[in-house]
PAVO-322717 format. One record per residue: residue number from 1; chain; x, y, z of N, C-alpha, C, O in turn. Coordinates in steps of 0.001 Angstrom, whole numbers, m for minus. Last residue first. Example, Ala and Ser with C-alpha at 12.3 -4.5 7.8 and 13.67 -1.06 7.14 Angstrom:
2
SITE  seq  mol       nu       nv       nw      cau      cav      caw       cu       cv       cw       ou       ov       ow
SITE    2    A    12850    m2250     7080    13670    m1060     7140    12900       30     7870    13409     1138     8039
SITE    1    A    13190    m5690     7800    12300    m4500     7800    13200    m3300     7800    14236    m3319     8465
***
This chain:
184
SITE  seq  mol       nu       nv       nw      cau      cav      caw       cu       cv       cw       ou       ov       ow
SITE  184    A   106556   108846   105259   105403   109251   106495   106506   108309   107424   106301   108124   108624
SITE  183    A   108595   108827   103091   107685   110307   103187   106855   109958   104478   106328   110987   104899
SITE  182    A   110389   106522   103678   110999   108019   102881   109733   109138   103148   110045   110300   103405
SITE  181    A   108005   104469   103856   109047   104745   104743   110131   106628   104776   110361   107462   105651
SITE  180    A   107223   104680   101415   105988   104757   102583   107511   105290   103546   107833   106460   103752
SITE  179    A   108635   103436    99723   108074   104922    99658   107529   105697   100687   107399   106914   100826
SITE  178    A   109939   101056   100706   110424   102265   101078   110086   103696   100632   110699   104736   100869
SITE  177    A   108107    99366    99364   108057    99492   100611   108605   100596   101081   107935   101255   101877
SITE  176    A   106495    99578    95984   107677    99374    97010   107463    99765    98475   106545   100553    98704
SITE  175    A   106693   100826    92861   105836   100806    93868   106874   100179    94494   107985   100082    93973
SITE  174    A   105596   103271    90161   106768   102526    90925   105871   101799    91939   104654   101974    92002
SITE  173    A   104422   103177    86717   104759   103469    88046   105523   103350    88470   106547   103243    87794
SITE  172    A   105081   102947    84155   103530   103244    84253   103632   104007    85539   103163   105137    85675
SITE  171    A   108252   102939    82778   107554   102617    83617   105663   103223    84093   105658   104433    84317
SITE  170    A   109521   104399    80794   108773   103481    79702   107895   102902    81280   106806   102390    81023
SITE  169    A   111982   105936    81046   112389   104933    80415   111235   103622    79754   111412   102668    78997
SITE  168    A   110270   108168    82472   110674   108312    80944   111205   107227    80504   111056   107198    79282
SITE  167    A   109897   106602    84595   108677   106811    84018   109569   107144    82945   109715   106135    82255
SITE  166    A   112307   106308    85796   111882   105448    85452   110859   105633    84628   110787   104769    83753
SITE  165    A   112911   109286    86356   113798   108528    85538   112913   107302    85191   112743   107280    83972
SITE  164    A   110761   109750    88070   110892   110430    86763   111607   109568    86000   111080   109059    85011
SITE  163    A   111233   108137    90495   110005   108028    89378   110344   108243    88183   110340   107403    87283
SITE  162    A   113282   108291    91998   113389   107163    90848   112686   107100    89638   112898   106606    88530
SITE  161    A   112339   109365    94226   113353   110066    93351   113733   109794    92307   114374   110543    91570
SITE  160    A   111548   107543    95747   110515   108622    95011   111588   109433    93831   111297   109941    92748
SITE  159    A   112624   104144    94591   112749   105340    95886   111523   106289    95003   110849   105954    94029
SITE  158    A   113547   100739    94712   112598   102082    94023   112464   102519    95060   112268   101978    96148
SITE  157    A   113964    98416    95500   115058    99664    95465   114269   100287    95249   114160   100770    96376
SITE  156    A   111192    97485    93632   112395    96526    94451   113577    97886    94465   113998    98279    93377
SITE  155    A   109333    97938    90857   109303    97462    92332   110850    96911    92015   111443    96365    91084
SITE  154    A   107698   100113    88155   109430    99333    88705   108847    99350    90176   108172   100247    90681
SITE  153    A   104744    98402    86464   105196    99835    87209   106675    98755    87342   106894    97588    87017
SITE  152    A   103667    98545    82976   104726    98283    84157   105142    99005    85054   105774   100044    84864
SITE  151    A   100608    97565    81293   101584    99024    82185   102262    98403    82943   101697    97622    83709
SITE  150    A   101446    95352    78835   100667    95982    79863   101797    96738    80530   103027    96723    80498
SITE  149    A   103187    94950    76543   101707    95788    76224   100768    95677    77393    99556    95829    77241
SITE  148    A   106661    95903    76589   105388    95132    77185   104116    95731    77027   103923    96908    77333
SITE  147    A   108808    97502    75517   108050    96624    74896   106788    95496    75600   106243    94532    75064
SITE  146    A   109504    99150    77811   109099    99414    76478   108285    98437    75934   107063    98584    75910
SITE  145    A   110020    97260    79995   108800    98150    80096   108412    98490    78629   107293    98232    78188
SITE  144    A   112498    96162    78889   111481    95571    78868   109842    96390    79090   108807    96130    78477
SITE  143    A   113650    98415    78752   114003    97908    77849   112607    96940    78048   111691    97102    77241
SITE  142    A   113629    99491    81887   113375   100469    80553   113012    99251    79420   111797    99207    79230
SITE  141    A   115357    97190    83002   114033    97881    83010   113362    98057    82156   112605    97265    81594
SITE  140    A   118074    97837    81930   117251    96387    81030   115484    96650    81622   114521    96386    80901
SITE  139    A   118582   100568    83278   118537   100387    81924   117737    99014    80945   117140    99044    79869
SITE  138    A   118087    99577    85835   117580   100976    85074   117282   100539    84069   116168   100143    83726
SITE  137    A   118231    96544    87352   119043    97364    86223   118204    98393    85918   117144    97852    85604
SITE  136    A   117565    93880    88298   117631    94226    86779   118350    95063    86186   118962    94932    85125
SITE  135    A   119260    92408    90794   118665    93339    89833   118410    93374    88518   119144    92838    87687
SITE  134    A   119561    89312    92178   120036    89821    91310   119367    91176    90462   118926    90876    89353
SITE  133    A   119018    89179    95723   117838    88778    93752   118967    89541    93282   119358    90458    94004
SITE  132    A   119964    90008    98150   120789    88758    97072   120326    88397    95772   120853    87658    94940
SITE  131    A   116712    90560    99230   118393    90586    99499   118759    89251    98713   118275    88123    98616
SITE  130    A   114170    91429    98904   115002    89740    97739   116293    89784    98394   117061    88892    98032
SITE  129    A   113789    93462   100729   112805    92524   100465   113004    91315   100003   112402    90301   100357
SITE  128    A   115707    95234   100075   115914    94549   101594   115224    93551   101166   115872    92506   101115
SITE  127    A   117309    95457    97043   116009    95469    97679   116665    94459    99534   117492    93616    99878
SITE  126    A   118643    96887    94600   118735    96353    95381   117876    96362    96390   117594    97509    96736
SITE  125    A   116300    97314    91519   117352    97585    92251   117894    96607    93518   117524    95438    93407
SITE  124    A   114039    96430    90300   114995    96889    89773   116348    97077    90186   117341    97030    89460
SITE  123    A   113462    92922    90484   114085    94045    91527   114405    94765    90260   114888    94186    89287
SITE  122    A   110527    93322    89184   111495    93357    90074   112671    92430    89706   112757    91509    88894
SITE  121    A   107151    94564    88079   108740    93963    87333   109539    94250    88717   109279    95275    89349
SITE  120    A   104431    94233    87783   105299    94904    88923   106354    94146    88519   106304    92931    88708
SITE  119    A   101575    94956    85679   102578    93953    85876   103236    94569    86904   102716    95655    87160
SITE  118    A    98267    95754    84930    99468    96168    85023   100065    94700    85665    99426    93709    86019
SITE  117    A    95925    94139    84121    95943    95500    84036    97193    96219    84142    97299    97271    83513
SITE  116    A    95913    91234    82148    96401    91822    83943    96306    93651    83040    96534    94071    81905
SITE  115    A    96241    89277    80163    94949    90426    80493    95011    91490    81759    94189    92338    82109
SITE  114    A    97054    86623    80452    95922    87246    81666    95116    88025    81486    93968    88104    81923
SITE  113    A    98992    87994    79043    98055    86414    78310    96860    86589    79241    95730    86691    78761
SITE  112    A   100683    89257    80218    99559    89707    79053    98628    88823    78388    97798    88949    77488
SITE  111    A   101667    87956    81932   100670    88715    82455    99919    89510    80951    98864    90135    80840
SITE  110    A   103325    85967    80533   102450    85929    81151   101161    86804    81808   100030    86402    82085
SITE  109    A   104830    88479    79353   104191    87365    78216   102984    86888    79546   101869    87410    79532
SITE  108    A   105976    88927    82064   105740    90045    81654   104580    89686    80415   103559    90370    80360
SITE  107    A   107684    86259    82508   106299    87296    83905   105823    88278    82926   104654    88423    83283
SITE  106    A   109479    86651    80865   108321    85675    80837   107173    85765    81520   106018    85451    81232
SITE  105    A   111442    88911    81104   109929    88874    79969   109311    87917    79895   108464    87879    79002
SITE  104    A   111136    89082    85031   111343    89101    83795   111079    88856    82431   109965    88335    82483
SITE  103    A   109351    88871    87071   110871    88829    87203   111639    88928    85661   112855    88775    85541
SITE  102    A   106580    90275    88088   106875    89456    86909   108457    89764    87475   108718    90732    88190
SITE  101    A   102485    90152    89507   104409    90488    89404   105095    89393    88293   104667    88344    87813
SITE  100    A    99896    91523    87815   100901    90536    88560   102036    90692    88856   102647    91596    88286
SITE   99    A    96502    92903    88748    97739    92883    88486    98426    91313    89243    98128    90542    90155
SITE   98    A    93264    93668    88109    94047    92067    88272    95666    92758    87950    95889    93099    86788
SITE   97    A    90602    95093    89496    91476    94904    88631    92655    93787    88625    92585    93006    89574
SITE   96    A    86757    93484    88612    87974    93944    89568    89676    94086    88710    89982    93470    87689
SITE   95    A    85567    91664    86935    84960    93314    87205    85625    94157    88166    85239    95273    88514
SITE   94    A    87099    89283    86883    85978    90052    85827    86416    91523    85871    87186    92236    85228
SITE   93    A    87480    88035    88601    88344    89551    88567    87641    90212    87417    87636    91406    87118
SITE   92    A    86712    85482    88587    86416    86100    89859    86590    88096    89716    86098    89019    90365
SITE   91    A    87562    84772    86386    85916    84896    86433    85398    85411    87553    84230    85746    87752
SITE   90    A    90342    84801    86864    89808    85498    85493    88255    85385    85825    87680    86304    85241
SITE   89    A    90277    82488    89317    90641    84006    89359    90596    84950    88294    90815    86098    88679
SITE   88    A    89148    80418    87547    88195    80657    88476    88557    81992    89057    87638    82754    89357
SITE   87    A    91750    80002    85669    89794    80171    85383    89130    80907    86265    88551    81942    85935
SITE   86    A    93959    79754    86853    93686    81070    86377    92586    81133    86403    92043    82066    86994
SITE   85    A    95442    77464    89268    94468    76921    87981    93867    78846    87772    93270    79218    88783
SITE   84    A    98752    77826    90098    97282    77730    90152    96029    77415    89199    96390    76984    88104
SITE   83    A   101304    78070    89870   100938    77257    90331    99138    76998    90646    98573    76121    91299
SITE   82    A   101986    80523    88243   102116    79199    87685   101953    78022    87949   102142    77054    87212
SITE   81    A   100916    82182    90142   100329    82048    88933   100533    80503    88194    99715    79683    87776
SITE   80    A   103231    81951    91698   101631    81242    92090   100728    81288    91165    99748    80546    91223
SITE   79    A   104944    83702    90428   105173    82075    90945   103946    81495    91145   103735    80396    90632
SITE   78    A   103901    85868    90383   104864    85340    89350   104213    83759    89625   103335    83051    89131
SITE   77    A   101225    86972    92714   102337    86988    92227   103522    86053    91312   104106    85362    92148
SITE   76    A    98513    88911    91905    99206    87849    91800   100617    87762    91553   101205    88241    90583
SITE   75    A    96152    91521    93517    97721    90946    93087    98109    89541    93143    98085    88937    94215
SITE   74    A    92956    92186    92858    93426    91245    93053    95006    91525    92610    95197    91753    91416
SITE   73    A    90535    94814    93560    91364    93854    92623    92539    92847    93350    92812    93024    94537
SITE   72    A    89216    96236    95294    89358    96888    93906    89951    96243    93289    90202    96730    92187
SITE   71    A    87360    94221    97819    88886    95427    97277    88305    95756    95802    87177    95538    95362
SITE   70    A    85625    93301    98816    85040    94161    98205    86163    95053    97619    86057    96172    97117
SITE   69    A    86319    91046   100294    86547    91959   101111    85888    93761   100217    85763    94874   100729
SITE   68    A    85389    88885    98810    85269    88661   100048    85028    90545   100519    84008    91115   100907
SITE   67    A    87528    89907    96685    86214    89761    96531    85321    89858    97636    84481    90758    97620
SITE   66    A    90148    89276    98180    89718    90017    97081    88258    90391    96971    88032    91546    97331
SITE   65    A    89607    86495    99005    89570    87646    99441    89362    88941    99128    88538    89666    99685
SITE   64    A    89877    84852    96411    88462    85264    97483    88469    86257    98214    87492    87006    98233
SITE   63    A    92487    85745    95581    91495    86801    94555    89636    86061    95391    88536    86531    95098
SITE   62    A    95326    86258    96893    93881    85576    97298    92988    86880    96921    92777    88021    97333
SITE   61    A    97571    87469    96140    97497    86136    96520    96391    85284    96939    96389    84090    97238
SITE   60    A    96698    90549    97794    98328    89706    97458    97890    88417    97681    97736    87967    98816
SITE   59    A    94499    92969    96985    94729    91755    97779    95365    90897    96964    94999    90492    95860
SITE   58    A    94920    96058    96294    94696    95187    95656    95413    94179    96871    96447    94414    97497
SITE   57    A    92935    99441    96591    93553    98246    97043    93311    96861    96616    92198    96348    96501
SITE   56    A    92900   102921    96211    93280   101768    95231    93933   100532    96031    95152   100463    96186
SITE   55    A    91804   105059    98103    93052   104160    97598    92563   103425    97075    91461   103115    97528
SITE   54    A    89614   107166    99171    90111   106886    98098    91334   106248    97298    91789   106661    96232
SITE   53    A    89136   106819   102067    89691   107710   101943    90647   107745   100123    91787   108144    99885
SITE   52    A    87435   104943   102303    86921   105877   102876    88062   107034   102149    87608   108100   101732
SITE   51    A    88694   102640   101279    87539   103229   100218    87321   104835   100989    87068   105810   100282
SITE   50    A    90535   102317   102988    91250   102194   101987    89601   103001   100955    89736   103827   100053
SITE   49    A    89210   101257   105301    89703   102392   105399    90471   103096   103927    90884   104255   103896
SITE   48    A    87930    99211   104480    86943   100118   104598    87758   101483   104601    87332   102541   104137
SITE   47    A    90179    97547   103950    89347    97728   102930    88153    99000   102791    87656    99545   101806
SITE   46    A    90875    97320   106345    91745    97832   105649    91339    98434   104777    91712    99574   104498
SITE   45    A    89249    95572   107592    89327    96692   108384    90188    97956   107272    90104    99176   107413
SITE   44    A    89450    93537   105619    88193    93899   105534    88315    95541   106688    87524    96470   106524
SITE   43    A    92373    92451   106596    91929    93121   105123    90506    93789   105131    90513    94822   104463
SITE   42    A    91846    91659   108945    92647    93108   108827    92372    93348   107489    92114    94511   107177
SITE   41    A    89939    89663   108522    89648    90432   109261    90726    92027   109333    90364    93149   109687
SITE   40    A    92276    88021   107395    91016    88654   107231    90231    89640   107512    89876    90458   106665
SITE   39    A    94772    87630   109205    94362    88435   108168    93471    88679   107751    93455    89884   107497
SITE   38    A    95018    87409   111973    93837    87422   111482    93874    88422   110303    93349    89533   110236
SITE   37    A    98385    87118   111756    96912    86351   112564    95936    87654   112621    96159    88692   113245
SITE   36    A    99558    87115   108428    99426    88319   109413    98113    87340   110321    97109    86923   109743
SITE   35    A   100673    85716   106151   100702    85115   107678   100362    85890   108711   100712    85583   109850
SITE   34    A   100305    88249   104236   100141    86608   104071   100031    85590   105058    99319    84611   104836
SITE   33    A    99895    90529   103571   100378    90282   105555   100126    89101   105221    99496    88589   106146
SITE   32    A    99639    92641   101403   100631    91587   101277   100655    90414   102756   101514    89533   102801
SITE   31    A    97748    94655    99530    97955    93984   100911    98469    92861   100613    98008    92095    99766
SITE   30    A    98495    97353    98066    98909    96567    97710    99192    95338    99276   100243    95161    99891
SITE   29    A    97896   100713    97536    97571    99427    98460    98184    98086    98135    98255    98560    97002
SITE   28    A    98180   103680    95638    97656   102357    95982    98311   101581    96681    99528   101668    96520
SITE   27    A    97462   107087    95785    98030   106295    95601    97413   104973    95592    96183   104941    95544
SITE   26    A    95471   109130    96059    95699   109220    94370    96555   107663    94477    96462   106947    93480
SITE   25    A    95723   110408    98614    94446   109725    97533    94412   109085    96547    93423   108483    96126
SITE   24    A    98845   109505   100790    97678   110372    99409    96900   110023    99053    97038   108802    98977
SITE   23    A    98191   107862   103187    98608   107853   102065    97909   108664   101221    96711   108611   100942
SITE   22    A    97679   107073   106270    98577   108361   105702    98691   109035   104635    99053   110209   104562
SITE   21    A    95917   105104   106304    95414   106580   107106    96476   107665   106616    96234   108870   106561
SITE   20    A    97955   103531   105221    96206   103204   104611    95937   105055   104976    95814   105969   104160
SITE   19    A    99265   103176   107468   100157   102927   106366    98867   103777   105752    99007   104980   105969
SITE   18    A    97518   101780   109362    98188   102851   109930    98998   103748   108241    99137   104971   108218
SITE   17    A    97000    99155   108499    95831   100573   108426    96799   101685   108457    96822   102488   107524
SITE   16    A    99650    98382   108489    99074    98740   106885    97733    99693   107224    97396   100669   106553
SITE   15    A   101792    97481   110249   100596    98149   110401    99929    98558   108880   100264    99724   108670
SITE   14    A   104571    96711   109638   103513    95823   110002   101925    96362   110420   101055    95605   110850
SITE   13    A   106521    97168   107012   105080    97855   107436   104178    97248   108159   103046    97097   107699
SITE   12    A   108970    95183   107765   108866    96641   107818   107862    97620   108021   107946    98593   108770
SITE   11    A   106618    93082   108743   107589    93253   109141   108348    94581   109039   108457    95208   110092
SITE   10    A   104378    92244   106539   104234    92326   107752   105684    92824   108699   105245    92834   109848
SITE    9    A   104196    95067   104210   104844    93963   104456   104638    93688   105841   104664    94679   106572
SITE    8    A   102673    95923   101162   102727    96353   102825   103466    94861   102748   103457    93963   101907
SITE    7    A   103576    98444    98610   103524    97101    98895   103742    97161   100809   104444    97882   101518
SITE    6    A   102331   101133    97408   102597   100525    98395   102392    99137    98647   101285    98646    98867
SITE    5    A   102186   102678    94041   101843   101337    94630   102629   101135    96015   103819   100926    95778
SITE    4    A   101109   105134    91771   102299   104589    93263   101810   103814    93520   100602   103932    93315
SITE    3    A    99483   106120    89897   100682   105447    89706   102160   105231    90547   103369   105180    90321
SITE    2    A    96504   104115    89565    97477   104610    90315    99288   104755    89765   100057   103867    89397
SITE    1    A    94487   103271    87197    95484   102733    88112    96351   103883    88631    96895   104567    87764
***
């Protein structure tokens, strides 16, 4: 796993190839355009550009697509987990990677019951994305990253400048919208 994650958004990042063509090798994808007209078809344009040039991309919320599109795994997020039946996305992700988002140590119990390869804990910080979510905090971060037995990257405020600090408090990664924004 990567240990940057770009979350695309239709609205701050409304171009994600464009996003896709910039990004170091080493980083990851994270397609989010949930209402983007013709998402499909942009994930599968995304998907090619995302292998050509070695990213790590995981499809937000649809583990057919996922599949469909030949990504590298599947993002689930908190809430829809709890609204879905898991079976058929655990037999779909087999052989793909499966992260989730989590708001706190119940997202966090949950995604280890999954098996999820990594978790995305938010907000650490103040975020355009939740305006008004209540943060977590550096410090209750840390605290939970420690003790979770899947890799946590920090989403929400997370800057590049954040890494270090966060990685010594116990984070796997970061990931977020304003990485992309701060370096391309």
């Amino acid at each position: 796993m990567p240990s940057v994650f770009v979350m695309t958004d239709e609205t701050r990042l409304p171009d994600p190839v464009a996003v896709a063509q910039n990004l170091p090798p080493d980083w990851g994808l994270i397609f989010r355009h949930y209402e983007a007209p013709g998402r499909h078809q942009l994930a599968h344009v995304l998907s090619a550009v995302c292998k050509s040039r070695g990213l790590v991309l995981l499809i937000a919320g649809d583990w057919r697509l996922a599949c469909e599109t030949k990504a590298d795994g599947v993002h689930m997020p908190e809430g829809q987990l709890r609204h879905e039946t898991v079976s058929p996305l655990l037999n779909a992700t087999r052989t793909r990677l499966l992260t989730t988002s989590a708001h706190g140590p119940t997202g966090i119990r949950l995604a280890t019951a999954l098996g999820a390869d990594g978790v995305f804990l938010s907000p650490v910080k103040p975020t355009k994305s939740h305006a008004g979510a209540l943060p977590l905090g550096v410090f209750p971060f840390g605290a939970i990253a420690r003790q979770s037995l899947v890799p946590v990257y920090a989403l929400g405020g997370v800057t590049n400048s954040d890494a270090q600090r966060l990685h010594s408090l116990g984070a796997a990664g970061i990931a977020g919208i304003r990485l992309v924004q701060e370096n391309f």
